[in-house]
C-alpha positions in Angstrom: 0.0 0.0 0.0 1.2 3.5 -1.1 1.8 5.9 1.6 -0.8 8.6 2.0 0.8 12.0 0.3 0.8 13.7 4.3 3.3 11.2 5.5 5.1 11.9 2.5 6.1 15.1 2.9 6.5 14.9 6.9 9.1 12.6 6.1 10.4 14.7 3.8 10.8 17.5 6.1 12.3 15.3 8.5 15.0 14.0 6.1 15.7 18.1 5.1 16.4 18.6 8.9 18.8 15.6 8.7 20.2 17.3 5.7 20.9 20.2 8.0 22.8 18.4 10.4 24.9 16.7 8.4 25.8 20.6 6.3 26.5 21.7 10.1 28.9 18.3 10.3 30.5 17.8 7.3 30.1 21.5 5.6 29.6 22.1 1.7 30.1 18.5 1.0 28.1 16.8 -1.6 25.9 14.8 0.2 25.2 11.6 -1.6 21.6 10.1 -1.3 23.9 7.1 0.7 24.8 9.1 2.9 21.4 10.8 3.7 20.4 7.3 4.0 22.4 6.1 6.2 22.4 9.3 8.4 18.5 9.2 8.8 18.8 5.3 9.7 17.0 4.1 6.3 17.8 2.2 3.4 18.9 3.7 0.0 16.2 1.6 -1.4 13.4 3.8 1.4 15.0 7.2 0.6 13.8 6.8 -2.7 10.0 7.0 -1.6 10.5 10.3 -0.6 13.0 11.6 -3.3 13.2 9.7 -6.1 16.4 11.3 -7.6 19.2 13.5 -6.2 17.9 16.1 -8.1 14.7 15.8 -6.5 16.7 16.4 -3.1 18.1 19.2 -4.4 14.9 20.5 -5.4 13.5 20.2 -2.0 16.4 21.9 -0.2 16.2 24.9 -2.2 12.9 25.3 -1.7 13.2 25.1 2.0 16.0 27.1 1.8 13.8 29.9 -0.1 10.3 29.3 1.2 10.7 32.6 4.4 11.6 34.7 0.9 9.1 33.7 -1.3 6.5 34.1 1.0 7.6 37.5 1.8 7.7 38.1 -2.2 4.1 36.7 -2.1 3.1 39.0 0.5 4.4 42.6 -0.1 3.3 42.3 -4.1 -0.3 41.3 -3.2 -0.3 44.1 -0.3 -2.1 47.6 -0.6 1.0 49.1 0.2 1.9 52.3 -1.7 4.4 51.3 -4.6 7.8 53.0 -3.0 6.6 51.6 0.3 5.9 48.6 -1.6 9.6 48.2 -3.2 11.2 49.1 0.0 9.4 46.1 2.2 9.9 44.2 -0.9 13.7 44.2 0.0 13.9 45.0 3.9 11.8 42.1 5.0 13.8 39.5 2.8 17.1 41.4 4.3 16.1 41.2 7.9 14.9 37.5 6.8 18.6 36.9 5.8 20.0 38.5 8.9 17.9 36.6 11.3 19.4 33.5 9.4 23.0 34.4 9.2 22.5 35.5 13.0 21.4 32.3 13.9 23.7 29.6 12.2 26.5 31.8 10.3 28.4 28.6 9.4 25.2 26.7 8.6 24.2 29.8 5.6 27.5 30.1 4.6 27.7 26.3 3.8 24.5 26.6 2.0 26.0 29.5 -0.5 28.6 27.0 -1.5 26.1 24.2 -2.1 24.0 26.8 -4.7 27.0 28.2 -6.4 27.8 24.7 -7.2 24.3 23.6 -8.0 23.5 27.1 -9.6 21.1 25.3 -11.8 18.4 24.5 -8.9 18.9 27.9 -7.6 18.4 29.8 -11.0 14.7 29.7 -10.4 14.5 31.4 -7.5 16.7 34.3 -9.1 14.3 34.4 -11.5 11.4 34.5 -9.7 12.8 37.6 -7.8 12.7 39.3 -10.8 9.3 38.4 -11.6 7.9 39.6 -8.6 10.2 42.9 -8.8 9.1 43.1 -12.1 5.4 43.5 -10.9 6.0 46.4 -8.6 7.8 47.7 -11.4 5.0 47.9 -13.5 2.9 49.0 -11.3 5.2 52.0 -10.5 5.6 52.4 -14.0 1.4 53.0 -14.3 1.9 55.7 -11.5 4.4 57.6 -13.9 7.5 56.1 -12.6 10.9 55.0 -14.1 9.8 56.7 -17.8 12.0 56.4 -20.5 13.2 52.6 -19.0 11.6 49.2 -19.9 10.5 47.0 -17.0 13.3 44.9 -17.7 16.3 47.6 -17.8 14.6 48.7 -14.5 14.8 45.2 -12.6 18.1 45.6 -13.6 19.3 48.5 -12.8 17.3 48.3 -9.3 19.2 45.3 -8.6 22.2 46.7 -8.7 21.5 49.4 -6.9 20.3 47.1 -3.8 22.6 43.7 -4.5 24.3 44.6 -0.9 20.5 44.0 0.3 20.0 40.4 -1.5 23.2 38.7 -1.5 24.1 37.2 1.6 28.0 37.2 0.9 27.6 40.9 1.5 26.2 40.0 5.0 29.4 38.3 5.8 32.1 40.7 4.3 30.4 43.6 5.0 28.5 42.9 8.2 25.2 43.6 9.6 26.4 46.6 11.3 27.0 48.9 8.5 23.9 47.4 6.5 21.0 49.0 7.9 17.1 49.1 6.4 17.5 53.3 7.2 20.2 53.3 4.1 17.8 51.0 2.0 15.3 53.4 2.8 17.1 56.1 1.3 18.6 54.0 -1.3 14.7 53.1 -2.7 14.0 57.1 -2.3 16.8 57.5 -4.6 15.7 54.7 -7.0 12.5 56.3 -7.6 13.8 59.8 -7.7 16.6 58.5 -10.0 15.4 56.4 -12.4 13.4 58.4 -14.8 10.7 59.5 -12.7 8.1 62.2 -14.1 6.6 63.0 -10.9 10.7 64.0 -10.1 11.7 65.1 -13.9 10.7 68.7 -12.5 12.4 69.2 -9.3 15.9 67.0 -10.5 19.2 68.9 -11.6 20.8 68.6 -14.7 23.1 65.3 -14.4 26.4 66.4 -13.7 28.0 63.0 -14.2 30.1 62.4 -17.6 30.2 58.2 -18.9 33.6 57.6 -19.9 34.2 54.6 -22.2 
C-alpha cells in the first residue's frame, strides 16, 4: 500500500532537517543520497520513496531554503502598500529575513551559499522569480508615472544593482550587519524612484552632472 501524500512530505521535512545536520557536520560537501540514507537510519532503497532522484533532493532543499523569501515576495506584491513603500518592504523584509538566518547559524548559511554556487542550476529559479515579482512592482510604479524612458526589464536591472548589498548574503558576511541598515535601503529606494526616470521627479531634479567615460 502507497503511503498517504501527508506522511510523505512529513518525512520529507524530516529527512531536510537531517540534511541540516549533516551541512553543520561535514560543511559544503556533496551529500550523496547514501549518505542521507544512512544518516536518517534508512535504506537507500526507502530514501527513494520520498525523493526519487538527487535532483529531487536538491529541489527540495532549495525550496526550504527559499520558502521565508518567497512568502515574503508573495506577500508585499499582493499588499495595498503604496508602490515605493511597496519596493522598500519588498527588499527590507527578505534582508532582515537573511539576517535573522545568518545571525542564527552563520556557518550553517554560509555552507548553503557554497552548495547553490555549485548547484546554480536548482537555484536559477528562484533568481528568476525575484525578478518576476520585482518586475510587478515595477509595473505598477511604472502605471503611476514612474521610471519613464526605462523598460520593465532595464529597471529590474538596474534596481538590482543598486540594492545587490541588500539580496546577497556574501555581503552580509564581508560587509556585516552593522554597516547594512534598512534606514540606508530606505534612502537607497528614495533615490531609485527619484533617479530612475521618474516624471513626478523630472521637474524638481538637476541637470546630471556625471560624464560616462568609455
Amino acid at each position: 500500500m502507497a503511503r498517504p501524500q501527508t506522511d510523505i512530505e512529513a518525512g520529507r521535512q524530516e529527512l531536510l532537517e537531517v540534511v541540516d545536520d549533516l551541512i553543520r557536520k561535514r560543511g559544503a560537501v556533496d551529500i550523496s543520497m547514501t549518505d542521507l540514507a544512512s544518516a536518517a537510519g534508512m535504506s537507500p532503497s526507502n530514501l527513494y520513496r520520498f525523493f526519487e532522484s538527487k535532483d529531487a533532493l536538491l529541489e527540495a532543499v532549495a525550496e526550504k531554503f527559499f520558502a521565508v523569501k518567497v512568502r515574503i515576495m508573495e506577500e508585499v506584491t499582493a499588499s495595498d502598500l503604496p508602490v515605493r513603500e511597496k519596493m522598500y518592504q519588498y527588499f527590507a523584509r527578505r534582508f532582515e529575513a537573511m539576517v535573522v538566518q545568518y545571525e542564527a547559524e552563520p556557518d550553517l548559511l554560509k555552507s548553503y551559499m557554497e552548495i547553490g554556487s555549485q548547484h546554480f542550476e536548482v537555484v536559477r529559479g528562484y533568481v528568476d522569480l525575484g525578478d518576476h515579482y520585482l518586475a510587478l512592482i515595477v509595473a505598477e510604479s511604472m502605471e503611476q508615472g514612474y521610471f519613464g524612458g526605462l523598460s520593465i526589464d532595464q529597471a529590474v536591472s538596474m534596481i538590482n544593482q543598486m540594492v545587490q548589498c541588500y539580496t546577497n548574503p556574501e555581503a552580509i558576511i564581508y560587509i556585516g550587519t552593522g554597516k547594512l541598515k534598512v534606514e540606508k535601503l530606505a534612502m537607497i529606494v528614495d533615490a531609485i524612484f527619484i533617479g530612475l526616470g521618474s516624471k513626478a521627479s523630472a521637474a524638481l531634479a538637476p541637470e546630471p552632472h556625471i560624464k560616462i567615460v568609455s
